[in-house]
N, C-alpha and C positions, 0 to 999 in steps of 0.2 A: 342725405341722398333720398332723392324719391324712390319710392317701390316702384311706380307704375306710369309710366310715361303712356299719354294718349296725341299720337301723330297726327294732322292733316296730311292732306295727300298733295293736288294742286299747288304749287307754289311753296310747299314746304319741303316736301321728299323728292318731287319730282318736277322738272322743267318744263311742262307738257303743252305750253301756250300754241308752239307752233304749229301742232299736229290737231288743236283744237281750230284754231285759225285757219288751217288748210281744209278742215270739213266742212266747218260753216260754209267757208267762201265755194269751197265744190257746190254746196247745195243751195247757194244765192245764186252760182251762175248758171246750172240746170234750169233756174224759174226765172232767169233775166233780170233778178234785182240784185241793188247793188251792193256792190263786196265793200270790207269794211280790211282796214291794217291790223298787223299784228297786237299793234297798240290798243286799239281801239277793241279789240277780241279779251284782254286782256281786261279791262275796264269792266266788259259784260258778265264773266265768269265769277263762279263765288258761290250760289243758290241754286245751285243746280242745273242738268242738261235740259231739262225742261223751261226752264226760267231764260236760256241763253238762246233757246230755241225761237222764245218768244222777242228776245232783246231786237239778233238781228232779222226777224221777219217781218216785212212793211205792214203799214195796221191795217191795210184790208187784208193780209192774210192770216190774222188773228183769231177767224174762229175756230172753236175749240174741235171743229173737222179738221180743219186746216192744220191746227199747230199739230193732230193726230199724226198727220200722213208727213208732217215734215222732221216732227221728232224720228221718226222711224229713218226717214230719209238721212239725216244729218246721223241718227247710229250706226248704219251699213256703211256710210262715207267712213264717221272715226273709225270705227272697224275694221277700215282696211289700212287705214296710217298711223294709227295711234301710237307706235314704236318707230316712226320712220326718222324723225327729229328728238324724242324724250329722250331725255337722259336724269342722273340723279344730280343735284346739287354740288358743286367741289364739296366733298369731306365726310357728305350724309354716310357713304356705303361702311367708311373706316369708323366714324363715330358708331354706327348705330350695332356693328359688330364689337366694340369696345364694351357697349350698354349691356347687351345678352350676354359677354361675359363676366359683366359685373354682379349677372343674378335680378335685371331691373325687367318687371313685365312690360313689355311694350305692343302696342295698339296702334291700328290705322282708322281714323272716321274720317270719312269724306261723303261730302253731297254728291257725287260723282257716282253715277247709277251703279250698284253693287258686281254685277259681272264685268265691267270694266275695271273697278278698283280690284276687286281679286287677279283679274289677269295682268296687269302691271306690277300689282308688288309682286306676282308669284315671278314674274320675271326678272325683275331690278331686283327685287331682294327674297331671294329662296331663302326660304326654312328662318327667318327675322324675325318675325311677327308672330306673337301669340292668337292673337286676333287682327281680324282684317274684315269693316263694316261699311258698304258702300251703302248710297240710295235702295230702300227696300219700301216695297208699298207699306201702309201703315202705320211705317215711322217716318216723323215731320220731319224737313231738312234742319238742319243748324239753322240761326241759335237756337232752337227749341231746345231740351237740355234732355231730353230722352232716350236717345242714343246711346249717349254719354253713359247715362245710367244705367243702361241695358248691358253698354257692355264694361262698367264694373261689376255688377252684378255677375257675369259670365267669367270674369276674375275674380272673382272675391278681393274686390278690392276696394279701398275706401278711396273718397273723394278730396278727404283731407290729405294721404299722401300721393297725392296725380299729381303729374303737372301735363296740363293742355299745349298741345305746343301746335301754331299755325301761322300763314301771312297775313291775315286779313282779320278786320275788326268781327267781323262775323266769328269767326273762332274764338276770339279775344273773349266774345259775351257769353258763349257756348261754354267753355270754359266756367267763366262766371257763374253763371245762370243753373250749374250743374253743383259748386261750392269748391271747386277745384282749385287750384292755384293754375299760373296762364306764362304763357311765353311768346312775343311775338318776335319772328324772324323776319328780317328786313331785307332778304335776297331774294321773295317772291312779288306775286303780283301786287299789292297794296304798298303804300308807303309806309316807311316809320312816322309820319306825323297821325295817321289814321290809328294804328296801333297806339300811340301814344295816346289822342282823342280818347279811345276805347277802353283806355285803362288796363293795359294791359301792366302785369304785378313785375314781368322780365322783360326785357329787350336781347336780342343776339344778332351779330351782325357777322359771324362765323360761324361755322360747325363745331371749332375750340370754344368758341365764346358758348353756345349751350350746352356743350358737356357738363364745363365748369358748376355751372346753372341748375343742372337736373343733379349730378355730382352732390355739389353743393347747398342743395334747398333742405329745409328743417322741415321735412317732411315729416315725420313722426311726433306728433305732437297732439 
């Protein structure tokens, strides 16, 4: 059993695409450019609100004035939707209160700018989470592996009993990159082939499927 499970947020605990996709598009059609599918929103995210901000803004509005005022713009859009479609994954809410009573420390990183990540899990999952790590200036987004460490460090915990759990090969290497062992879940935004690509060490294709996983890993060693 692992000690210490470290969560993504996007795509792994939370459904949150379409309320991502509704602010973009709010603030593509405030400026008359054009709106992109949910699909398509889906594809962009990953690196962060800033990264996403730049994906769907046309490239003349790319400088770094520009992405200033629209990042801010597309915050106050999520800001006011950002619960209006999220929900958690079938199974995550029952798994991950099975986990905390198993005695397993559990963690949220996300590239997802820090006062938004704190206000979602504090809402989908009160009093879960040991810790809860959004986007904070000075520390790089995933995969950089600093995070990561920061906040085992904050747990006293080692890297050899973690397991990373996220959708996207980005997590997969973040994970890695940290000496962690990795889990990728194949009900978020990224494919299972990408994850596989990525190397990730588990695959889960249920919230059963990584209990067993996290349950089950030779963590202590």
């Amino acid at each position: 059993m692992y000690s210490t499970v470290i969560f993504d947020l996007d795509g792994t605990l939370l459904n949150t695409i379409a309320d991502l996709a509704s602010a973009g598009n709010r603030v593509c059609r405030a400026h008359g450019w054009p709106e992109f599918s949910t699909a398509e929103f889906q594809a962009m995210v990953g690196h962060g609100i800033p990264n996403l901000v730049s994906r769907f803004s046309p490239e003349e509005a790319r400088t770094p004035e520009q992405l200033a005022r629209t990042l801010a713009e597309f915050s106050d859009a999520y800001d006011a939707c950002c619960m209006d479609n999220t929900a958690p994954y079938p199974g995550m809410p029952a798994l991950l209160a099975r986990l905390r009573a198993s005695g397993i420390q559990m963690a949220v990183y996300s590239n997802k700018a820090d006062a938004f990540s704190q206000r979602l899990i504090a809402h989908y999952f009160p009093g879960v989470f040991d810790l809860v790590q959004g986007k904070v200036e000075g520390i790089p987004v995933k995969p950089d592996p600093t995070g990561i460490r920061l906040i085992l460090s904050r747990l006293s915990a080692r890297a050899e009993e973690t397991l990373v759990v996220g959708d996207s090969s980005v997590d997969i290497r973040t994970g890695q990159n940290a000496g962690a062992d990795t889990c990728g879940v194949t009900w978020g935004f990224r494919s299972r082939a990408s994850l596989e690509e990525a190397g990730a060490a588990n695959l889960a294709d249920t919230a059963k499927e990584l209990e067993a996983i996290i349950l089950g890993g030779a963590a202590c060693r």
